[in-house]
C-alpha positions in Angstrom: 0.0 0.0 0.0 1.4 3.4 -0.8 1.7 6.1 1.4 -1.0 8.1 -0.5 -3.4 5.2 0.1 -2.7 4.5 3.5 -3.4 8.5 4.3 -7.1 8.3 2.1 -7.8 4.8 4.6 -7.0 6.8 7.5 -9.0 9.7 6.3 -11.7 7.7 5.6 -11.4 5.1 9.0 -11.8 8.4 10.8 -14.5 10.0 8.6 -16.9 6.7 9.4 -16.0 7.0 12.8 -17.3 10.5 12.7 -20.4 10.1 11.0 -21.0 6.5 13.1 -20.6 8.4 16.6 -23.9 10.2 16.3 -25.7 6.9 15.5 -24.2 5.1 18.4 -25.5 7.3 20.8 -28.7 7.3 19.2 -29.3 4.1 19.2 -27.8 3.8 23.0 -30.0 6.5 24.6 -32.9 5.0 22.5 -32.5 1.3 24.3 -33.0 3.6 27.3 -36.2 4.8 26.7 -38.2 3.1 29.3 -40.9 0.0 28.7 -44.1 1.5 30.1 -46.2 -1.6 29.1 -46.7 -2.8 32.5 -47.5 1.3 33.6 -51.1 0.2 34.6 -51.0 -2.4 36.0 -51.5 -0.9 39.9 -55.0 -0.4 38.0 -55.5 -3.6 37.4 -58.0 -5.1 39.8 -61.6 -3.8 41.7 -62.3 -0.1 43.1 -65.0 1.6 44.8 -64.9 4.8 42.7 -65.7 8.3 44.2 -66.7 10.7 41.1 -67.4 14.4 41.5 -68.3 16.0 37.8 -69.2 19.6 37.1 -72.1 19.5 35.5 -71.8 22.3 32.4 -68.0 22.2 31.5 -66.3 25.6 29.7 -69.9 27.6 30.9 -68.3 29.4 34.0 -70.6 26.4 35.8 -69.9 25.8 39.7 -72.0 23.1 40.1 -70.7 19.8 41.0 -72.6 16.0 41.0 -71.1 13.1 43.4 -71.7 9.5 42.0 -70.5 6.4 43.8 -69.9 3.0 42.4 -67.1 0.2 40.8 -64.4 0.2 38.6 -63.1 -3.6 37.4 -60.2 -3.7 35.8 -58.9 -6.4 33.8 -55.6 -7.3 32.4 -55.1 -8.1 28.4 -52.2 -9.6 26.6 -49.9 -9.7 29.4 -50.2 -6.1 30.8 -50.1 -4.4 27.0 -53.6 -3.7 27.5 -56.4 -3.7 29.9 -60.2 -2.7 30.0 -62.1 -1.8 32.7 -65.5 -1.8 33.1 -67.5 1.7 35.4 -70.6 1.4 36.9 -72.2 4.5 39.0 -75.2 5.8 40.4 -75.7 9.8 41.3 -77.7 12.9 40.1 -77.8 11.6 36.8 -78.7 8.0 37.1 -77.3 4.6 36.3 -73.8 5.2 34.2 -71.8 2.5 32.5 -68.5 2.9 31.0 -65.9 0.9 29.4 -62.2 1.7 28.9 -60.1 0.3 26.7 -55.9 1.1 27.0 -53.5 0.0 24.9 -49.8 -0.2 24.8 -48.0 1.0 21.7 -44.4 -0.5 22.2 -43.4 1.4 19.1 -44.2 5.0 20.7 -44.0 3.8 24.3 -47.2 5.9 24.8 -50.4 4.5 25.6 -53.9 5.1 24.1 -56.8 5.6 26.1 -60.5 4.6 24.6 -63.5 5.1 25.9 -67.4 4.3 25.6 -70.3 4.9 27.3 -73.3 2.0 27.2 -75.4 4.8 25.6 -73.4 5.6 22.6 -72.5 2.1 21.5 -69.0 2.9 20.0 -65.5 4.4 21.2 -64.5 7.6 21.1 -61.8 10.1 20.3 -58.4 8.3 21.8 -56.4 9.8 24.3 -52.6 9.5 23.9 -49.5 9.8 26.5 -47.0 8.0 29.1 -46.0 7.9 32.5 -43.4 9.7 34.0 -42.6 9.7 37.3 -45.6 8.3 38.4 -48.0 10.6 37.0 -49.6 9.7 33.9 -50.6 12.3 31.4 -53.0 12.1 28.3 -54.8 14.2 25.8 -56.6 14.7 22.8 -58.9 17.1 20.6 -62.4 17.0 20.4 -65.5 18.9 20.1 -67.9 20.1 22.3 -70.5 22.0 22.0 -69.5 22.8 18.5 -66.0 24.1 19.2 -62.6 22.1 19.4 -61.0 22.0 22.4 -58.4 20.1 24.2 -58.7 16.9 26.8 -56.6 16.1 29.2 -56.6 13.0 31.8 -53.8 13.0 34.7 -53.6 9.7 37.1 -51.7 10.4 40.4 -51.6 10.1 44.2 -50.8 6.2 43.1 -50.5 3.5 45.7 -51.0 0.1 46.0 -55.1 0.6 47.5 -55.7 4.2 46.0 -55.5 6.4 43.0 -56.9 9.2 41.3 -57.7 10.4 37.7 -58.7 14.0 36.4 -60.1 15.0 33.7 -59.8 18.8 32.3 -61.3 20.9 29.3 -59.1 23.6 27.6 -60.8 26.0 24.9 -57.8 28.2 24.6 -55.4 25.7 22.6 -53.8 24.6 26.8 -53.3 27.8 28.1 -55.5 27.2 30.5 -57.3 24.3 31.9 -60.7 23.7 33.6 -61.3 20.2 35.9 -64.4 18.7 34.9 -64.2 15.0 36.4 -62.3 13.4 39.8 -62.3 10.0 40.0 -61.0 9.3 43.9 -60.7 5.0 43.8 -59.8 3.0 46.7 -59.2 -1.2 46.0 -62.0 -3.3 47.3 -60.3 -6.5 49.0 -60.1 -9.4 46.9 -62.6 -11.3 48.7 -65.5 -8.5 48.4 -64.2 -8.4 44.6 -65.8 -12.0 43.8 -69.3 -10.6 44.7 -68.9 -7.3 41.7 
């Protein structure tokens, strides 16, 4: 090899091993990305639900409704899913509800589907993750003819209590307005059998 091609093979050895770095740490900090497939699982299992719900969201309304009842959740595929099934009585009657949540491991986000008994069909899916503990998930819809923003935080997570709140935003996120608190405590698996 002459000394002309021995300085292009280091020139180009070093090259690739500039244009490689980048990719190497990419594809190291993406193995770190963390699995949030089993992020729901504390869920999994049968609560007595506590609901307070404003009853005209985005209307300058102060009036809240309490409803009491269940909320069964069951496990799919191994943790990469789950639905659970709401059932509540209050102001408004007899409510039931299904949730269906599923794991994307491509996006490590999960989406959020849900369905009321009266409507007979899902509706406009939530995305998001976990982080930290907290769960965070929105979407767009409409109500009441305008688009706005939906948002649905879990927290205050232990292994017997959690909560979930639900807010409205017409202003694009600048500001938010709580519309739905979902206080659940775990039944004991022996009162669970009789739901």
């Amino acid at each position: 090899m002459t000394t002309s091609q021995r300085l292009w093979a280091v020139v180009f050895t070093a090259a690739l091993v500039v244009c490689m770095a980048p990719l190497k740490g990419y594809t190291q900090q993406a193995s770190t990305v963390p699995d949030g497939q089993h992020d729901f699982d504390f869920n999994i299992g049968a609560w007595k639900t506590h609901i307070s719900r404003l009853v005209n969201p985005l209307s300058g309304s102060k009036t809240w409704v309490q409803y009491d009842g269940t909320h069964v959740v069951r496990k799919v595929w191994g943790g990469r899913a789950n639905i659970g099934v709401l059932e509540i009585d209050g102001p408004g009657g007899h409510v039931e509800a299904l949730s269906l949540r599923l794991y994307s491991p491509a996006t490590h986000q999960w989406s959020l589907n849900f369905a009321r008994s009266t409507g007979g069909a899902l509706g406009v899916p939530m995305y998001g993750e976990f982080k930290h503990g907290r769960g965070e998930f929105i979407d767009q819809e409409t109500y009441n003819g305008r688009a706005i923003l939906v948002k649905n935080v879990w927290s205050d997570i232990t292994p017997n209590s959690c909560r979930s709140v639900w807010s409205y935003s017409a202003d694009g996120g600048k500001t938010w307005e709580v519309n739905w608190i979902a206080v659940d405590t775990r039944i004991p698996d022996d009162a669970s059998k009789t739901l």
